[in-house]
C-alpha positions in Angstrom: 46.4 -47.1 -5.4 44.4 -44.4 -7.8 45.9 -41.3 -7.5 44.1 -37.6 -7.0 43.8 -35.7 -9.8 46.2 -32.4 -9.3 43.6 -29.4 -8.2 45.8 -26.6 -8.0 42.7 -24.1 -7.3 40.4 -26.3 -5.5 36.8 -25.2 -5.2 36.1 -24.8 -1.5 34.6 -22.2 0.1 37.4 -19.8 0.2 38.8 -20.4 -3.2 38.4 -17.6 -5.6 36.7 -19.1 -8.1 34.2 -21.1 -5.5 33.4 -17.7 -4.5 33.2 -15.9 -7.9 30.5 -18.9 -8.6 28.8 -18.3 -5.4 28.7 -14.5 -6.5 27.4 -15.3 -10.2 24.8 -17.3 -8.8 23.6 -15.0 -6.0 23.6 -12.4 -8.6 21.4 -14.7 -11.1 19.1 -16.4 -8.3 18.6 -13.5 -5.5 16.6 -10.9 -6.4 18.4 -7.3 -6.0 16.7 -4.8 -4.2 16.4 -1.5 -5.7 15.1 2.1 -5.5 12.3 3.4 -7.6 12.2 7.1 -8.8 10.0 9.0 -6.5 6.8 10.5 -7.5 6.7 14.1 -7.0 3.1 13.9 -5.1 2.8 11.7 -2.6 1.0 8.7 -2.7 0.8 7.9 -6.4 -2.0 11.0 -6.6 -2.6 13.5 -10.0 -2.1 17.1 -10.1 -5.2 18.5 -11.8 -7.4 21.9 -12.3 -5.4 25.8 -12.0 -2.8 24.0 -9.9 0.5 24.0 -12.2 -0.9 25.2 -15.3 1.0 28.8 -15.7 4.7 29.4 -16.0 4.2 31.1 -12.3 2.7 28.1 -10.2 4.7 25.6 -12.5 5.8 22.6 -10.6 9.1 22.7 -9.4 11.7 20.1 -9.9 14.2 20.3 -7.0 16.7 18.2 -8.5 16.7 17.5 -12.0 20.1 15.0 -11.6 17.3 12.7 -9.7 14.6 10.9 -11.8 11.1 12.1 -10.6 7.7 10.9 -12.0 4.4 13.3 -12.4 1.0 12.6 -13.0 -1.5 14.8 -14.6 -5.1 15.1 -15.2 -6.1 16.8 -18.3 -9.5 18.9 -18.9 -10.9 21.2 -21.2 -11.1 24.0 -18.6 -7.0 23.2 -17.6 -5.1 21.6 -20.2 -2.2 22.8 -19.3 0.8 21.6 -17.1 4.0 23.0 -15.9 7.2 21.8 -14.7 10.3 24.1 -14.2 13.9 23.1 -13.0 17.3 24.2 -13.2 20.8 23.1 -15.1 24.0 24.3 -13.7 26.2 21.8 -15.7 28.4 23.6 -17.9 29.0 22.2 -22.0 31.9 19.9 -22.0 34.2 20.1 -24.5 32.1 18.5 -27.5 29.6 21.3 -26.9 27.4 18.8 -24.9 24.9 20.2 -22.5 23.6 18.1 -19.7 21.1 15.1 -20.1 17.7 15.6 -19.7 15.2 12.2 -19.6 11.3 13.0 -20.4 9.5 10.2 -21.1 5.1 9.8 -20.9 2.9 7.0 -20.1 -0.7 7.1 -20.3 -2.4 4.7 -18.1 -4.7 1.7 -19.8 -8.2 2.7 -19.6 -10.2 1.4 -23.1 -12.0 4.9 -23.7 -7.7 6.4 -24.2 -6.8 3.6 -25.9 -4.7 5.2 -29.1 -6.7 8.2 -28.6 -4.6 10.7 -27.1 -1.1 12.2 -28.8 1.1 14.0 -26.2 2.6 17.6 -26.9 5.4 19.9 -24.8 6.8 22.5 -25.6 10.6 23.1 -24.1 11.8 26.2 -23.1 15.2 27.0 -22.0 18.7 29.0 -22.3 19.7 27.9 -26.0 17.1 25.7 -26.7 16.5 25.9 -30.8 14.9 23.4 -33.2 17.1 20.3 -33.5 16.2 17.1 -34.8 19.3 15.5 -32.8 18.2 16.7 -30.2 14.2 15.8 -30.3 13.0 19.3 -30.8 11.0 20.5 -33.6 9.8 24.5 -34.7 7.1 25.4 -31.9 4.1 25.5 -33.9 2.2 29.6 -34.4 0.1 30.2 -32.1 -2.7 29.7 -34.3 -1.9 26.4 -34.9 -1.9 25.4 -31.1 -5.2 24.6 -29.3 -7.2 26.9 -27.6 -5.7 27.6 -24.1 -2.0 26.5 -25.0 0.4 29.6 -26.2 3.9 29.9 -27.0 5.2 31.6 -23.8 9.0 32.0 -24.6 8.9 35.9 -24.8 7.1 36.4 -21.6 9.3 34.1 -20.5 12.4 36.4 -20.5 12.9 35.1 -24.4 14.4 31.9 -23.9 14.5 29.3 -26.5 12.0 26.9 -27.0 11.5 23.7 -29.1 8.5 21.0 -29.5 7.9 17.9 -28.8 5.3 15.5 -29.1 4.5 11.3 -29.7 5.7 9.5 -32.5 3.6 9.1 -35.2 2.7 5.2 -34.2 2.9 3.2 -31.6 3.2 -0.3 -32.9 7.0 -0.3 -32.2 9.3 0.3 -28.5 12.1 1.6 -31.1 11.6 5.2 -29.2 11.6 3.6 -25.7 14.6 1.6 -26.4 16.6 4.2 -26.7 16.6 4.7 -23.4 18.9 2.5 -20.8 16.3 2.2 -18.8 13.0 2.2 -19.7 13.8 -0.3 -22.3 13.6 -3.0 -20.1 10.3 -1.6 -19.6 8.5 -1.5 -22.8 7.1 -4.0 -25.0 4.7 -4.6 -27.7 1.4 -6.3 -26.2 -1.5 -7.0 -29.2 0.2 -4.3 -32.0 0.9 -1.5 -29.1 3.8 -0.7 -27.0 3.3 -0.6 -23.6 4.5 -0.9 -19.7 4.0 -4.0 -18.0 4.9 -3.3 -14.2 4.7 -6.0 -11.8 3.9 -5.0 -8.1 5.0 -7.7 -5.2 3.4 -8.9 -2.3 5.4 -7.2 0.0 4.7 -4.0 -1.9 4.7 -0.8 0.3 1.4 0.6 -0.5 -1.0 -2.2 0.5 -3.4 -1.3 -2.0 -1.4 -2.3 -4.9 0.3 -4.9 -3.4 -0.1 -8.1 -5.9 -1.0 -6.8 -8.7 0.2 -5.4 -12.2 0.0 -2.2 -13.9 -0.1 -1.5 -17.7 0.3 2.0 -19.7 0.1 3.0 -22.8 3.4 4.6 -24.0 3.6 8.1 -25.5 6.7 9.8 -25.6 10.4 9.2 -24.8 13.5 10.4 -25.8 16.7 11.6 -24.7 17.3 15.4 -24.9 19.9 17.9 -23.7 20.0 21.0 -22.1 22.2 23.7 -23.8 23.4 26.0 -21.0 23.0 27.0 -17.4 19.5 28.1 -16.1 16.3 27.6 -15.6 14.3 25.5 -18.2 10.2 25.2 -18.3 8.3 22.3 -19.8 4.7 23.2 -20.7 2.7 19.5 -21.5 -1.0 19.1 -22.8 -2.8 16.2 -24.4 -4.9 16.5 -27.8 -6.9 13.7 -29.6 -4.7 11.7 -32.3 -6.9 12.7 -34.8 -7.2 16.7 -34.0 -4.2 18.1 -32.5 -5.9 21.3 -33.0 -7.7 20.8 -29.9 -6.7 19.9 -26.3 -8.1 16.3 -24.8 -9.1 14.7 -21.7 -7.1 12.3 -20.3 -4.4 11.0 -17.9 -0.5 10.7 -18.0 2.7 10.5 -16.1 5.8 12.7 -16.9 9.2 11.0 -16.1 12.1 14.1 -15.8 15.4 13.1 -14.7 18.9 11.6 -16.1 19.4 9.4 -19.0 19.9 6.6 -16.8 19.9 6.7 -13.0 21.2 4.5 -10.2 20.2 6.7 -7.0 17.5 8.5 -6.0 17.0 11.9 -4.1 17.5 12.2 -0.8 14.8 12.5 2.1 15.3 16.8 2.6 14.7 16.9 -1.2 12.1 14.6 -1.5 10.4 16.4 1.1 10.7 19.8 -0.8 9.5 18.5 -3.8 6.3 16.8 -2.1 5.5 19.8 0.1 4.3 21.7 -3.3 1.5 18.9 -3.4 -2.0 19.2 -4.6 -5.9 19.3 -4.3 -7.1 17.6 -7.1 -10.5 16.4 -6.4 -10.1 13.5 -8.2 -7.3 10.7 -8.7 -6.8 10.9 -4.9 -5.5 7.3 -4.7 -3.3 4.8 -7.1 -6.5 2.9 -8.6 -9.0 6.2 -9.0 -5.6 7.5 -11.0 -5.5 4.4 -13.4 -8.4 3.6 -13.0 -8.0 -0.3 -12.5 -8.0 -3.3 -10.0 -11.6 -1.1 -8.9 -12.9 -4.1 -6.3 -10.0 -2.6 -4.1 -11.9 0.7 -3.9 -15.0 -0.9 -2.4 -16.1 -2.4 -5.7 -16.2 1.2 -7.2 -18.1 0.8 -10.7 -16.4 2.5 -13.7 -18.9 4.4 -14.5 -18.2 6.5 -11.6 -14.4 7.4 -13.1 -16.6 7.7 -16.7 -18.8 10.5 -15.2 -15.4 11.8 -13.5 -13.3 12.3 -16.7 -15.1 11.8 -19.7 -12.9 11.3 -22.8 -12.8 13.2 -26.0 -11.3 16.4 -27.8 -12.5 19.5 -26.3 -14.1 20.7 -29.9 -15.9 23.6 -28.2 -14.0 27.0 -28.8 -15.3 30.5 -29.1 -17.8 31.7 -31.7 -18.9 27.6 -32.2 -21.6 26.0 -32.9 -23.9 26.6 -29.4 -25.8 23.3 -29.5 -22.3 21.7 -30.0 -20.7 20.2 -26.7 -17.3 19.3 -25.2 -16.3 16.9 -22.3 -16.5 18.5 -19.1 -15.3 17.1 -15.9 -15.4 17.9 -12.2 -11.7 17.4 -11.9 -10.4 20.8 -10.4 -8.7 22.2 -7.3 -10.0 22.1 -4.2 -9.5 25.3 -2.1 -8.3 25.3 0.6 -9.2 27.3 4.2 -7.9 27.5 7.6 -10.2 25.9 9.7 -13.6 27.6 10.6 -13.0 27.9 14.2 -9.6 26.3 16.9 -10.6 22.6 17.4 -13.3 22.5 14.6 -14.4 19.3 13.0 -15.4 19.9 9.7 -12.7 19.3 7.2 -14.9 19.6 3.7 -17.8 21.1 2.6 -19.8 21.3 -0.6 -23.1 22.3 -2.3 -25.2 19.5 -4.4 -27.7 20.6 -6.9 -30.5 18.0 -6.6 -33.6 17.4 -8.0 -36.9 17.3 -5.1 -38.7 14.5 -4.8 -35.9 11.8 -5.9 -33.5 9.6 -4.1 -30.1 10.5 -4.2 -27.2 7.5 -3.3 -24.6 8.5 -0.9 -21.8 5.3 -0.8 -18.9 5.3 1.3 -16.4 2.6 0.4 -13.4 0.4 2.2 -10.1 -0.7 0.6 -8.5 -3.4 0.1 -5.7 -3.7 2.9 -3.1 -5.9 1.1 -2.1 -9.5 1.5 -1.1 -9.6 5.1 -4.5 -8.7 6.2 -6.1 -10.6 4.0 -4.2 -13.3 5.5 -5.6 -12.7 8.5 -9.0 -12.7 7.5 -9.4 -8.5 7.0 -9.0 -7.9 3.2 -10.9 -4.8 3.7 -11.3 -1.9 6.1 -12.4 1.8 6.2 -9.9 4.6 6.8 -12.9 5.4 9.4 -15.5 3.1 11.6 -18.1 6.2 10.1 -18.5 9.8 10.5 -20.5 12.8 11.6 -22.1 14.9 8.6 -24.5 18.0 8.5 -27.0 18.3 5.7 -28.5 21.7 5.7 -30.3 23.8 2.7 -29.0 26.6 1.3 -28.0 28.5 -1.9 -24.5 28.7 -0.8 -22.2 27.2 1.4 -20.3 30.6 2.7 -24.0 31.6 4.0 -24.7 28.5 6.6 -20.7 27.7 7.3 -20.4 29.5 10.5 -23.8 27.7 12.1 -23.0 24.6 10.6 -19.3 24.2 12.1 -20.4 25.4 15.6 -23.3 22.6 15.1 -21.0 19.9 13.7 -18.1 20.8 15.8 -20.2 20.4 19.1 -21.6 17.0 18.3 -18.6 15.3 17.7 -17.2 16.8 20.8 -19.9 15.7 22.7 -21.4 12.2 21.1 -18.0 11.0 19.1 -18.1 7.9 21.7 -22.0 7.4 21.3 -23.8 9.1 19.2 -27.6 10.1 19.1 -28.7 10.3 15.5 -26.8 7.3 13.5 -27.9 6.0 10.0 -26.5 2.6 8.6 -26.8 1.2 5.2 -29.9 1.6 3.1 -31.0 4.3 5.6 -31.9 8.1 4.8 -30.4 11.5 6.4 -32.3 13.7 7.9 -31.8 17.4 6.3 -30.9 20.0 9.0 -29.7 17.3 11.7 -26.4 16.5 12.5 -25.8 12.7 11.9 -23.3 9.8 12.4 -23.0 7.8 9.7 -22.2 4.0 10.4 -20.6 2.4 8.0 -21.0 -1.6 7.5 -18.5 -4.3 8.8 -16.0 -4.2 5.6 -16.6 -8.8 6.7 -20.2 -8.2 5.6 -19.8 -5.8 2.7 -17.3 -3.3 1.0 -19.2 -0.7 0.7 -22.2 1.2 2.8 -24.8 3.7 0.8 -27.1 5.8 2.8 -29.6 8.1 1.4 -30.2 11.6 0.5 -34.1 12.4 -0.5 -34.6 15.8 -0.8 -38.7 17.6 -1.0 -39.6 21.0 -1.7 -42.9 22.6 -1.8 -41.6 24.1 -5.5 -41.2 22.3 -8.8 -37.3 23.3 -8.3 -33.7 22.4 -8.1 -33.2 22.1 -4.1 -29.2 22.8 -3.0 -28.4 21.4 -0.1 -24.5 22.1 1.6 -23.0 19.7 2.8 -20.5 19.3 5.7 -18.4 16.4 6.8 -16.2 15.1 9.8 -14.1 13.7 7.2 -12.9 14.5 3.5 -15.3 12.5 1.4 -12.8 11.3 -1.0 -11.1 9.4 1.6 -14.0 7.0 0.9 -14.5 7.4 -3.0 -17.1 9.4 -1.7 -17.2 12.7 -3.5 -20.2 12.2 -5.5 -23.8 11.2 -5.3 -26.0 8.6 -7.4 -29.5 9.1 -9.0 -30.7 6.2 -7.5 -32.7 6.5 -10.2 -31.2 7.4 -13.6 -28.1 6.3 -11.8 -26.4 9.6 -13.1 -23.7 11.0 -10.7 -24.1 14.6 -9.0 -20.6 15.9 -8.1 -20.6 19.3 -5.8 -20.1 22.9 -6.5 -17.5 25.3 -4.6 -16.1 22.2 -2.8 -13.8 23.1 0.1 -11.1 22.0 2.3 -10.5 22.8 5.9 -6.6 23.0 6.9 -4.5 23.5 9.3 -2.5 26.7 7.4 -1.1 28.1 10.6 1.9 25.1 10.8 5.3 26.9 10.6 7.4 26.7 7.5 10.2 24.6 9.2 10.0 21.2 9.7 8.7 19.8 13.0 11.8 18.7 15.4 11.8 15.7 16.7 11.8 16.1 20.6 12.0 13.9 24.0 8.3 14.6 24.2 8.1 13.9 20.4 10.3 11.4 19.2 10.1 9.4 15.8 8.3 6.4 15.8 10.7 3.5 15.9 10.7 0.4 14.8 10.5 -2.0 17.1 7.6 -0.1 18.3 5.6 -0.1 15.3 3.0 -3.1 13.8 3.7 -1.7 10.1 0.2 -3.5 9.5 -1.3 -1.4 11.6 0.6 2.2 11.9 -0.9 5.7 10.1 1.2 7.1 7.3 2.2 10.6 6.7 -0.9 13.1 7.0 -2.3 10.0 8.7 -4.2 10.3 12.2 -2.8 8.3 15.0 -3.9 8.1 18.6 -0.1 8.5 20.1 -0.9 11.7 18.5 -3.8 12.4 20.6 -6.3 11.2 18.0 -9.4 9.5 19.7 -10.7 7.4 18.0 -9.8 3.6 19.1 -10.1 2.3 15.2 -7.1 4.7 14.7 -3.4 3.2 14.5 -2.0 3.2 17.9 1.1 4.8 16.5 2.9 6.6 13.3 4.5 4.8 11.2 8.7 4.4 11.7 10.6 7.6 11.1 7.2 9.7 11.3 6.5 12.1 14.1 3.1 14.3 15.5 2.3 18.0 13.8 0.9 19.7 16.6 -2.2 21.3 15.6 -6.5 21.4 14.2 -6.2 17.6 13.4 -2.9 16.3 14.8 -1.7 14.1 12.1 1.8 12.0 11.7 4.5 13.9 9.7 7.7 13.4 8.3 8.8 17.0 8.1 6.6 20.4 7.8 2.8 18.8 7.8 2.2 19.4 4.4 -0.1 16.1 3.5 -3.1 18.7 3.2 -0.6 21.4 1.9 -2.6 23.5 -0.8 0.2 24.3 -3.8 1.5 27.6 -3.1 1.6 29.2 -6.6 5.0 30.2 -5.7 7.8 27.7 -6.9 10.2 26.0 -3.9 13.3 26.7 -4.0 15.6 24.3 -6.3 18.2 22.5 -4.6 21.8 24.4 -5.4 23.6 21.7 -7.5 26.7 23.4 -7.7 27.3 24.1 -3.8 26.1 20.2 -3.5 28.7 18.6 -6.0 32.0 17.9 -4.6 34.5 19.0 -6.0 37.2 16.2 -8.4 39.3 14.9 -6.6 42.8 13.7 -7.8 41.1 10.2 -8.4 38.6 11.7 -11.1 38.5 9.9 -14.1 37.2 10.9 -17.3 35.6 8.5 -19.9 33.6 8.9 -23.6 29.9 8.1 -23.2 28.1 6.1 -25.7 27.8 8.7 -28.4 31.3 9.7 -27.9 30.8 13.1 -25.4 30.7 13.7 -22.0 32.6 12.1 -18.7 31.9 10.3 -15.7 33.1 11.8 -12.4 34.4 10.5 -9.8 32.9 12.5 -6.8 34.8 12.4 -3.5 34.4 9.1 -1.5 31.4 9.7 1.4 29.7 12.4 -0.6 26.2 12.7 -0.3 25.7 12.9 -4.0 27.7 9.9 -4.9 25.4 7.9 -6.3 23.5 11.1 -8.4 26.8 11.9 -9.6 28.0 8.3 -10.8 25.0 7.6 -12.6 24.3 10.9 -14.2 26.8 10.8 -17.0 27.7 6.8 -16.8 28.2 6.2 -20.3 24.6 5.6 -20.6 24.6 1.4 -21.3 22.3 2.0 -18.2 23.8 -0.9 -16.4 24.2 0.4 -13.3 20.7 1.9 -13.6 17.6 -0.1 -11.9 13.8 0.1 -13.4 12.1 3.0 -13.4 10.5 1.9 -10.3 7.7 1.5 -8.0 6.6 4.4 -9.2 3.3 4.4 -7.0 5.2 3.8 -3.3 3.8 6.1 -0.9 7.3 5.7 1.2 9.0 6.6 -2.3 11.9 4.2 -1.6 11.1 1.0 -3.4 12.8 -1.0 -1.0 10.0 -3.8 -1.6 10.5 -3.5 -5.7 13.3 -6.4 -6.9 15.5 -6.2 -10.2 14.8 -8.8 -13.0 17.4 -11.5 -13.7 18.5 -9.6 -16.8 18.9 -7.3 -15.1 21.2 -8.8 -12.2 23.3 -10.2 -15.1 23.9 -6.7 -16.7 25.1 -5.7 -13.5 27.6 -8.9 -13.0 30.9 -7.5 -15.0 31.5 -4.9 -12.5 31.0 -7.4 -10.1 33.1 -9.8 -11.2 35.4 -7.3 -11.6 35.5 -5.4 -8.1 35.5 -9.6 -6.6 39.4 -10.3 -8.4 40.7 -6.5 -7.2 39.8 -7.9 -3.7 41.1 -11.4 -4.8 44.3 -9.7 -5.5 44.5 -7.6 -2.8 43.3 -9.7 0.1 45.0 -13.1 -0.9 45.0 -14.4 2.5 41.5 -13.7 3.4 41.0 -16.1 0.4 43.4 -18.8 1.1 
């Protein structure tokens, strides 16, 4: 009779190595989820205009141990951008301050394409020149650009150092020095550049499917020096001319060499409640400026007449017939509403020209692949909406008739209204109107008409006031029908709720979170989102918040996740950073201390259950950034990138610590094996 070969670890289920197989293959096969690093504005939007551009309204980084991502929009008028955050780690022993990631991306649009050279200037607590440490001599001031000034003495007389892109860009070498982003970078037809892959399941339907590209610009690996609070002041200048600021888009990355964890939903919340008014980049594809046909088929000539690219050569004492960029790209300021319960939330003045036809277009986005699925790729944040045309020379002079006007119609006819244009259609001057916008089945997009007459040869200005923020529709401009030239308004202005208390809004019996089992996450309004269980009225609303959100009481009841700050204007006044030091626990007998990749600093063991765990393990980690996922979905609305999934290099980078925690239980728990 054959005999059985001797097995003396046979591979069934509950034999070690069947299960360390198992593992390795899960590990391999099965995407892991992970986290991306949060954007400091919601939504994926772009800070732009007098917002963040002096060391007194810089941006302020709550946490600098968490990786955040910042996007900027560059002009001649504001070139400027600042950031400010604070280091509380002490030097170890090598005389190693704490790690400090900034990395830049530009996002692919052709008229940027090798054009633009980031600068920064560093300031902080010890901060000298030091090659080691990326930092160069701060150029004189009268080798900087116009509007850009060395502000270290004003700024208490802290040190400072420079920065700026490498001289080329046909290698990743200054990417791949980081544990993370290397994954991340590649060189695609001579350039280097980030290829980011968005799923179906992405959070933000907008994106969902789809994938990203940017231009890399600057990356590198610094340290702080000692304890304090540090400033980073960024601008953008033409590769050819760095005497002179540019045009153009980017997105700062501040954070840890390498990180693993993310910040939590208190400190997100502080950082986004600083949030912005730009008047342009309001979505994820008007930032980059790609994938378009989602915004209604939104031509690119419209994001051409938006931000026009170039080196702002125009300084004082120039050539007068000489010109420079200019772009409409500025804060919007923001008012309490006109009146308790009014219905105008934006208002602006067009100049226009009598006699000619002026395009108004309104567009809906794409809604992601579920409802395109279902047969509804597109919809409109709004069935239409009520607007009141009247002419004037400025808007202040007509605001308080208009709102009483506009406020009473929609009270009265929101249901059914009286005066109602539909596509192709022209609005009448001095009555109030509902516009109706086209079945998103039938068309994306719905342009009425603006024709202005005078009994003068002469520029007519008309204000213009709206139920809705225009730019909720790509709608913040009008087209020469014409010379098809866009007209962008004067002295815009957004109505707020500014009244909101400064503490978040408590969840009550009368106000509980949305919860979800009773949420259709197809169909549910996101924060600053309107939703009818919070008394909106309009039946194309979402019937409810989305999970975790709850109502702000208030002029425009909208869902919120803390205090309502989706329409927030940024304060001027930087939020208060979160105190590191009282958030650390303290080492516990368990601490272990190990060298890092270049030989300095430790890892720490934080106590188990702590809150900063994760921020803590992944901070100093040796920096082989294994235990570090992508830089993430860096565009999720929710922030948490639960939809976002790890690459199989990346799963296999992770497996020795696996492997390695699966034979301490093997040891341990023999029987559970056996």
């Amino acid at each position: 009779m054959p005999t059985t070969p001797s097995n003396p670890l046979p591979l069934t289920p509950r034999s070690p190595i069947a299960l360390l197989l198992l593992l390795l293959v899960a590990t391999v096969i099965l995407p892991a989820k992970v986290h991306g690093h949060p954007g400091a504005v919601a939504d994926g939007r772009a800070t732009c205009g007098s917002e963040y551009s002096t060391p007194e309204t810089a941006y302020t980084i709550p946490d600098i141990r968490e990786a955040w991502y910042i996007r900027r929009v560059a002009t001649c008028t504001q070139p400027a951008f600042w950031t400010r955050f604070d280091i509380t780690k002490e030097q170890n022993d090598d005389g190693q301050g704490q790690k400090v990631y900034i990395a830049v991306i530009s996002p692919q649009i052709d008229r940027f394409e090798d054009d633009l050279q980031f600068h920064g200037i560093w300031y902080g607590p010890g901060l000298t020149t030091d090659a080691d440490n990326g930092l160069a001599d701060v150029p004189n001031d009268d080798e900087l650009p116009p509007g850009i000034t060395n502000q270290a003495e004003s700024l208490g007389g802290l040190g400072a150092g420079y920065l700026t892109s490498p001289a080329t860009f046909d290698s990743c070498d200054f990417v791949d020095t980081s544990p993370v982003m290397d994954k991340w970078s590649d060189v695609i037809d001579g350039r280097c550049m980030e290829e980011f892959p968005f799923g179906e399941d992405f959070t933000d339907a907008l994106q969902q499917d789809s994938t990203v590209y940017s231009w890399w610009l600057y990356s590198f690996n610094h340290r702080a020096v000692e304890p304090g609070t540090y400033y980073l002041q960024t601008w953008l200048t033409s590769r050819d001319d760095t005497t002179k600021t540019a045009q153009g888009k980017y997105e700062i990355t501040l954070g840890p060499w390498s990180w693993g964890g993310y910040a939590s939903d208190s400190t997100l919340s502080l950082a986004q409640s600083q949030g912005t008014s730009c008047a342009c980049a309001v979505n994820a594809w008007d930032y980059r400026e790609d994938y378009l046909e989602r915004l209604g088929e939104l031509p690119v000539e419209f994001e051409i007449a938006q931000l026009p690219g170039g080196s702002c050569a125009v300084t004082a004492g120039t050539d007068a017939d000489s010109t420079e960029p200019s772009s409409p790209c500025e804060t919007i300021p923001q008012e309490q509403y006109m009146t308790d319960g009014s219905s105008v939330e934006w208002s602006g003045l067009f100049n226009l020209q009598p006699d000619r036809t002026y395009e108004w277009t309104f567009r809906a986005y794409y809604q992601g692949t579920n409802a395109t699925a279902a047969g509804e790729p597109y919809g409109y944040p709004d069935p239409g909406m009520f607007v009141l045309l009247v002419p004037a020379d400025d808007v202040e002079s007509v605001s308080t008739v208009a709102n009483d006007i506009l406020t009473r119609v929609v009270e009265e006819e929101e249901e059914d209204p009286t005066t109602i244009v539909a596509e192709g259609e022209t609005l009448e001057i001095n009555t109030p109107t509902f516009i109706e916008f086209t079945d998103p089945l039938d068309a994306v997009s719905t342009t009425v008409l603006i024709a202005p007459t005078s009994d003068e040869d002469a520029e007519v200005t008309v204000a213009v006031f709206t139920q809705h923020v225009p730019s909720e529709f790509m709608a913040h401009a009008l087209r020469d029908a014409e010379s098809g030239e866009y007209i962008f308004p004067t002295t815009p202005m957004l109505y707020v709720d500014k009244t909101a208390p400064a503490e978040p809004v408590v969840a009550t019996d009368d106000n509980p979170p949305a919860r979800e089992e009773d949420v259709d996450p197809d169909n549910c309004a996101a924060e600053g989102g309107r939703s009818q269980s919070c008394g909106a009225t309009n039946p194309d609303r979402p019937p409810t918040c989305c999970v975790g959100l709850i109502c702000a009481e208030g002029a425009g009841v909208r869902c919120v996740a803390g205090p309502p700050t989706a329409t927030s204007a940024p304060t001027g006044a930087p939020v208060e950073a979160v105190d590191v030091a009282a958030t650390t626990p303290a080492p516990t007998p368990d601490e272990t201390s190990q060298p890092t990749a270049d030989g300095a600093g430790t890892t720490e063991t934080p106590t188990a259950g702590s809150t900063e765990m994760v921020t803590d393990m992944t901070t100093d980690n040796g920096d082989d950034g294994a235990d570090a996922p992508p830089p993430g979905v860096r565009d999720d609305p929710s922030i948490l990138g639960d939809d976002a999934t790890t690459s199989s290099a990346f799963a296999i980078a992770s497996m020795p610590k696996l492997v390695l925690a699966f034979f301490i239980a093997s040891a341990a728990v023999p029987v559970l094996l056996f």
